[in-house]
N, C-alpha and C positions, 0 to 999 in steps of 0.2 A: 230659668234659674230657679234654683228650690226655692228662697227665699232671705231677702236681707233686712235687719233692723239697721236704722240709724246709728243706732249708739250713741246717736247726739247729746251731751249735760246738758243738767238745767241750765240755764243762764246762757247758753254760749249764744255768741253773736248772731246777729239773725239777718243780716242784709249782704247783698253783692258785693259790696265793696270790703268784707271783710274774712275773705278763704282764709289768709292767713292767722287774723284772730280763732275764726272757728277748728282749726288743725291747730294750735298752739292749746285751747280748750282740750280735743281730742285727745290730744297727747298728753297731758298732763297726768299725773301718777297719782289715781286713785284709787290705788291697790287698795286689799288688808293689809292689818298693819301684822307683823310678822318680828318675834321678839331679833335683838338686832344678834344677838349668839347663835340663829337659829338661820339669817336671811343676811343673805350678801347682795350687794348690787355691782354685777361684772361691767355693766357699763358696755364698753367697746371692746372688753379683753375676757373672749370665752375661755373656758375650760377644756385642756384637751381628752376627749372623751375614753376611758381606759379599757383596759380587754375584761374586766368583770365586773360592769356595770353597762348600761343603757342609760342615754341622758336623752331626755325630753322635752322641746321648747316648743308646745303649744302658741302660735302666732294670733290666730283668729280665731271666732269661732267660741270665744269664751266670755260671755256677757253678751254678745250680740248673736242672729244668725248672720252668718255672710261670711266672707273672707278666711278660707278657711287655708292656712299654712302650718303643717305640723315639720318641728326636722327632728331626726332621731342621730343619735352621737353614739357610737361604737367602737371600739381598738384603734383609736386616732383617727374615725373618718365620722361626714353626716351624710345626711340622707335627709333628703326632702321629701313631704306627702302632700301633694295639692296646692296649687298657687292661684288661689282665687280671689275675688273685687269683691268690693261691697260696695253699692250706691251710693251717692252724696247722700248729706241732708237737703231736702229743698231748697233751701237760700245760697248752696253753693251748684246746684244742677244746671245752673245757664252758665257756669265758666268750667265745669271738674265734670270728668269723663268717667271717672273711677280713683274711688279710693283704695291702696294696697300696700303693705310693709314695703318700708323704703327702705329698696335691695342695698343700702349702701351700708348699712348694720352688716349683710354677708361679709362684709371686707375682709373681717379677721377670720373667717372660716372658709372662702374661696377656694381655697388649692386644696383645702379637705372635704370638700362637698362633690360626691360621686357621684350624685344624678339625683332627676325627680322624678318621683311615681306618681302615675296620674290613677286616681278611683275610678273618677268619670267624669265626663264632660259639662258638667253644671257650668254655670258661669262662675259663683262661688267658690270653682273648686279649680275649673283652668283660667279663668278670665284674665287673673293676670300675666298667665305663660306668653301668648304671642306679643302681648306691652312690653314685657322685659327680658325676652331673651330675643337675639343675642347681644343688645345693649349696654345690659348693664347683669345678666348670670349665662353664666356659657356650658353650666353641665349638660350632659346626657339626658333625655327624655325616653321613660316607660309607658306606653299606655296601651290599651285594648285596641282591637281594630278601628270601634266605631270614634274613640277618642282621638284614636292617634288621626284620622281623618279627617275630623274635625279642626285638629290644631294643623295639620296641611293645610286646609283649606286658608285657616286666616293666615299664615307663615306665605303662604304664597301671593293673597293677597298685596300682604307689608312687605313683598319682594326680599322677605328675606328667610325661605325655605331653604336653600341652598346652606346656611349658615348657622343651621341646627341640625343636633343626632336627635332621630326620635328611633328610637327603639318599639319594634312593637309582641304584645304577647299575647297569647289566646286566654279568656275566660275559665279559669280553673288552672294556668299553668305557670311553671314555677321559672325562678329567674336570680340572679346571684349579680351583685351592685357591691364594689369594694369586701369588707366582711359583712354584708348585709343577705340573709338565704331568706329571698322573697316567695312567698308565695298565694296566688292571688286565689280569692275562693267566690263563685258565683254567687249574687246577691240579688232581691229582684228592689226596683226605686222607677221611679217616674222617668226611666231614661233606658235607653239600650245600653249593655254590656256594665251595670255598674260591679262592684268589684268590694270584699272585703280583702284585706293583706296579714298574712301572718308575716314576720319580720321576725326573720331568726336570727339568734347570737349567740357568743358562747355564753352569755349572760344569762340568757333564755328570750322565751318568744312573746313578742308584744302585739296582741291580735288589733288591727286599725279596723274600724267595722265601715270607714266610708258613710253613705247616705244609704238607709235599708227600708225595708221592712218584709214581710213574709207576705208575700200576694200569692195565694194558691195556683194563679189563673195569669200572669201576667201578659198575655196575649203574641209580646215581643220578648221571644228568649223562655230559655228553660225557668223553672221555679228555683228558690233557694237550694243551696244545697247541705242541706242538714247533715249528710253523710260526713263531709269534711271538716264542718264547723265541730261535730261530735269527736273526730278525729284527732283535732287540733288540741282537743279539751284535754281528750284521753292520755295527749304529750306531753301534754301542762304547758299552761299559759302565765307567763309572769306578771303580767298587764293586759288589759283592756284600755283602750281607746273609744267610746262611742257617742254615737249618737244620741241626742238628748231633745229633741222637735217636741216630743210628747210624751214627756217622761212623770209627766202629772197627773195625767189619766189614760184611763184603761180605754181602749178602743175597740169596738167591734172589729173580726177580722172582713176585710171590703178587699175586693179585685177588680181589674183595669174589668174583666171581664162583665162585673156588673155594669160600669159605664157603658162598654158596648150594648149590651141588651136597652142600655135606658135611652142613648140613643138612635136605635131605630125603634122602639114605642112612638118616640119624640116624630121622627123626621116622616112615617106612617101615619098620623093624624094629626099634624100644622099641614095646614092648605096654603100656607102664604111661603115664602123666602125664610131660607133658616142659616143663622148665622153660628159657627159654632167659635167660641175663642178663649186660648189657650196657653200655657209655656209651648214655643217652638219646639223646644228637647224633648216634648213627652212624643215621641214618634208612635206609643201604641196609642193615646187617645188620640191624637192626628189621624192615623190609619182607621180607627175606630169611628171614627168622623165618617171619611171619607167612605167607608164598606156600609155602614148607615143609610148615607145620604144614596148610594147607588142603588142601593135594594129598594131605595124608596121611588125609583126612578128619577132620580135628580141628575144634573151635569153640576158635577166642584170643581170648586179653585180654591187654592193657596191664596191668602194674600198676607204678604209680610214677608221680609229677607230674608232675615234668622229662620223664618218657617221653611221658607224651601230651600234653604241652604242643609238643614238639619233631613230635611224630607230626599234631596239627590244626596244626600250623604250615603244614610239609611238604604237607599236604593240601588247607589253602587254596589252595596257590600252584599246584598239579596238579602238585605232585613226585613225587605218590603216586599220580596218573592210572592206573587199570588194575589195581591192587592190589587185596588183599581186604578189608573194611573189619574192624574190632576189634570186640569185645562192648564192650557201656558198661562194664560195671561185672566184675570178677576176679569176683564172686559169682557171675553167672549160668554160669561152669562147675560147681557145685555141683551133684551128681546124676547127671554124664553117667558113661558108661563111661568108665574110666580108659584106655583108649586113643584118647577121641575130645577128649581135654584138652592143652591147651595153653597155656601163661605166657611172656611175653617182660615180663623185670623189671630194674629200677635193683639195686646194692647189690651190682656188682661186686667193688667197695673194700673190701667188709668194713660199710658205713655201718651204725648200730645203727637208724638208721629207715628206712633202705630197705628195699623191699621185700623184697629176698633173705632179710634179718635177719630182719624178718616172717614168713614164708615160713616158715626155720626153727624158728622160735617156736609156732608152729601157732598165728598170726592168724587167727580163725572169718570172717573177709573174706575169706581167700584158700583155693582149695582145700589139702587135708590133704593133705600129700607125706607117703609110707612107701615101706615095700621094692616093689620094683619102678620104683620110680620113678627120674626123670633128670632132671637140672639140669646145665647147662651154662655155665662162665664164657666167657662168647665175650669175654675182654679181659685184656693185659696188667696182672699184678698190679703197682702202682703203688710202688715201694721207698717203704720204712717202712710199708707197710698189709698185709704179709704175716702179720704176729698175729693182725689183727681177721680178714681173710677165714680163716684155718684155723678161727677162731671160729667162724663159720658155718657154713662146711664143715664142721667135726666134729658140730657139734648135726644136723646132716641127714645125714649118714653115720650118727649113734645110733639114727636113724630109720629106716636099710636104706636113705636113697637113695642111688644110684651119682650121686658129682662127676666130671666131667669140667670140664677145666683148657684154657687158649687154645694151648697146646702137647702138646693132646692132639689126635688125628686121625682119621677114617672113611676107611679104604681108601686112606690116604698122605694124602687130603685135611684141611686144615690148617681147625679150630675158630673159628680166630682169624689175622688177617694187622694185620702193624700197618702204621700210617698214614703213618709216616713213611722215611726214604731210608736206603738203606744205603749203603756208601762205594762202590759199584759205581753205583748213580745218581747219588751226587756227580759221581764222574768224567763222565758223560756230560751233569748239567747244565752242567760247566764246561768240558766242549768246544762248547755249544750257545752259550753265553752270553760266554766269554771274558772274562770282568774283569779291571781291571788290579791293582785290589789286594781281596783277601777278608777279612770280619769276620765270624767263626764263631759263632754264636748258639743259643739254645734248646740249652742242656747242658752238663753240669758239665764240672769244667775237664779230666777226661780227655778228655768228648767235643769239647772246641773244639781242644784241642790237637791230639787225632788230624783233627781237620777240616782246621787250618793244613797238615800236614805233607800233607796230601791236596793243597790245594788248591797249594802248590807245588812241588806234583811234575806239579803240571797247567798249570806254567807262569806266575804270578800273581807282577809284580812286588815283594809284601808280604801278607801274612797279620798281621795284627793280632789278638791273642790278649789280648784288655783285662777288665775290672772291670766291673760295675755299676757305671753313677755319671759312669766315665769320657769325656772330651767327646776327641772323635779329630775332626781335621781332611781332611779331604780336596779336593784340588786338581787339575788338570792336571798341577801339577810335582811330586804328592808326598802321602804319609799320614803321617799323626802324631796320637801322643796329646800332647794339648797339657794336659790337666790334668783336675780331676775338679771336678763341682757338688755340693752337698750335697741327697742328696736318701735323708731317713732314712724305715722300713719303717713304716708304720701299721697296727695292728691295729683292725679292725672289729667294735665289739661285739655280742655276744646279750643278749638278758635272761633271765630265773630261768626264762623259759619256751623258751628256746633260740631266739626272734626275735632277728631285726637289729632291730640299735639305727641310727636312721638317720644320717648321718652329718651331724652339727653343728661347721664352721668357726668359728673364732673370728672369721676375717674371711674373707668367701666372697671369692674371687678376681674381681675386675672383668672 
């Protein structure tokens, strides 16, 4: 997953016995306040969206990162962009599987909702697709090859593949959903196939930029493509949708490329076991790992589900054509010389059952890490999960292995590069692109704000700096928040054995 914030307020409940106090906190409307001639609250009864306008209900993604659902409202119909979870807060993570808009808001907009377009497979962005369809939303599904394969995998798991349309499209290609003229434009991000969308109307086009950034080198997949992004601009853009991770500072430009060269420096001069660990989805630092570790004469393994779920995904599809392949099983390193060992594992986060935790615990599945030995977080620590990861970190520091950190480095070369844009590729997406007016997205309200003040100093007749929830208008003649829908936070539950509980509508949406 890219990355999720709590969002949790101050004050809210802080014990197990209290999920529903802390969602009734969540929930609570603590918008800007919005003069009342100026801000409607539709409640349960949307707007039907007209032939010369675009209507815009930002869901997630706005104050927190995580949970990201945008839908777009066109000549009587909507259209969904991304249905992603956001983690509990800690005091609700032993009963709540995932937090995500509670689909029962869709009710009044069901028979006009055409389908969802997936960007890319972050958890954030489909996580809550296989939860709730076909439960409780039953449109059509768009996504890339590597997505749409991903969302099979768990559809078939939850036995209920059968009982969903997943549509799928190529990278760069275009596609038509109700009066919606999609068209998807290669992007590069810490995952295979991610995806920007221009979204045409006769209103004009609202570019969604998805999770980006400009990696020269992305090792999996072609680089951005500027051609089209340039393209899009030269049509005119009526809107921007973007990304907002790091829109407060300028960032060096970094490529997946440089983590491969830094690990095998790494895996070439550690004489003991090296452990490297990761988000499962970043398939090119995975692969990256693994081409490392084998040059260095090591034998790898996977260890983690999500990791090799993500890894024979990637490999069906020959994303991983030409790579080394993985041992089945973490055990069969057992025996070897400890310098011909090698782990690529989940449990960056701190997770108590991922692998890393594992790992540390001296699970008899996984080889014994001690002194001499190296593990590597190749991933930004995720705010609020920096307790649990020192947790792990220190039980394997007890043990003499040396941690390195994703802002740790071999010879200047950077451990870890993150996936998303700094305010130095904002400016150049929005001299590529040109919108007329920007809605700053994916990050709390420092990063939207510093994204607005970016985005009109690039010239953009309005930056719109709104709420979850909030319904903004856009036009030919003009932006505006026009009011907000109700649409309160749902918690997804486990049972005593930490499964999802699967999700039961009281009235599944027609």
């Amino acid at each position: 997953m890219s990355n999720e914030d709590s969002g949790m307020p101050k004050g809210a409940a802080t014990t197990k016995a209290t999920v529903t106090q802390v969602l009734a906190e969540m929930n609570r409307d603590g918008g800007t306040v919005i003069p009342f001639n100026k801000y409607r609250d539709f409640g349960k009864r949307w707007p039907v969206p007209g032939h010369g306008e675009v209507l815009v209900v930002p869901l997630g993604g706005l104050g927190r990162i995580g949970m990201n659902w945008t839908l777009y409202g066109h000549d009587g119909k909507w259209l969904l962009v991304d249905a992603g979870i956001a983690f509990p807060p800690e005091e609700m993570a032993d009963e709540v599987d995932a937090l995500v808009p509670d689909p029962a808001f869709l009710a009044p907009i069901a028979k006009r909702l055409v389908g969802l377009v997936v960007t890319h497979a972050h958890e954030d962005h489909i996580g809550g697709v296989d939860k709730l369809w076909p439960y409780a939303i039953t449109c059509p599904i768009w996504a890339t090859p590597f997505a749409k394969a991903m969302l099979e995998r768990r559809f078939e798991e939850a036995g209920s593949l059968d009982d969903v349309t997943i549509h799928s499209f190529p990278v760069g290609g275009s596609f038509e959903v109700g009066p919606f003229k999609v068209r998807s434009v290669r992007m590069t991000h810490s995952i295979p196939e991610p995806v920007a969308l221009a979204i045409g109307t006769a209103a004009g086009t609202v570019l969604h930029s998805g999770d980006w950034k400009f990696d020269p080198d992305p090792l999996i997949g072609a680089p951005t493509d500027f051609d089209a992004l340039r393209e899009i601009g030269d049509q005119g853009v009526l809107a921007m949708l973007c990304d907002s991770t790091n829109a407060h500072k300028d960032l060096p430009t970094t490529s997946e490329a440089q983590v491969r060269e830094a690990f095998r420096r790494l895996f070439a001069r550690r004489r003991g076991q090296v452990a490297i660990c990761g988000f499962s989805s970043n398939v090119a630092r995975v692969a990256s790992a693994g081409l490392a570790a084998a040059e260095s004469g090591r034998q790898v393994a996977l260890a983690g589900r999500s990791m090799r779920n993500a890894e024979e995904t990637a490999r069906s599809l020959g994303i991983l054509d030409g790579y080394p392949n993985f041992l089945a099983e973490p055990s069969h390193l057992k025996g070897l010389e400890r310098s011909r060992v090698a782990l690529v594992c989940t449990g960056g986060q701190g997770e108590d059952k991922a692998a890393l935790a594992k790992l540390a615990r001296g699970d008899r599945r996984l080889p014994a890490f001690g002194a001499g030995d190296t593990v590597v977080l190749s991933a930004r620590i995720i705010p609020g999960n920096e307790e649990a990861v020192e947790k792990v970190c220190s039980r394997l520091r007890s043990r003499g292995v040396e941690v390195l950190h994703g802002n740790d480095s071999i010879d200047g070369l950077p451990l870890h590069v993150s996936g998303h844009p700094g305010a130095n590729e904002l400016r150049e997406l929005y001299r590529l692109v040109r919108p007329r007016y920007a809605i700053p997205v994916h990050g709390t309200e420092m990063h939207l704000a510093a994204h607005a003040r970016l985005a009109r100093e690039e010239g953009v007749e309005a930056a719109l700096v709104c709420d979850e929830a909030e319904l903004i208008r856009l036009t030919p003649h003009g932006a505006c928040v026009l009011g907000r829908v109700e649409a309160p936070m749902l918690a997804l539950s486990r049972d005593e054995n930490g499964n999802r509980v699967p999700y039961k509508p009281q009235a599944a949406l027609a």
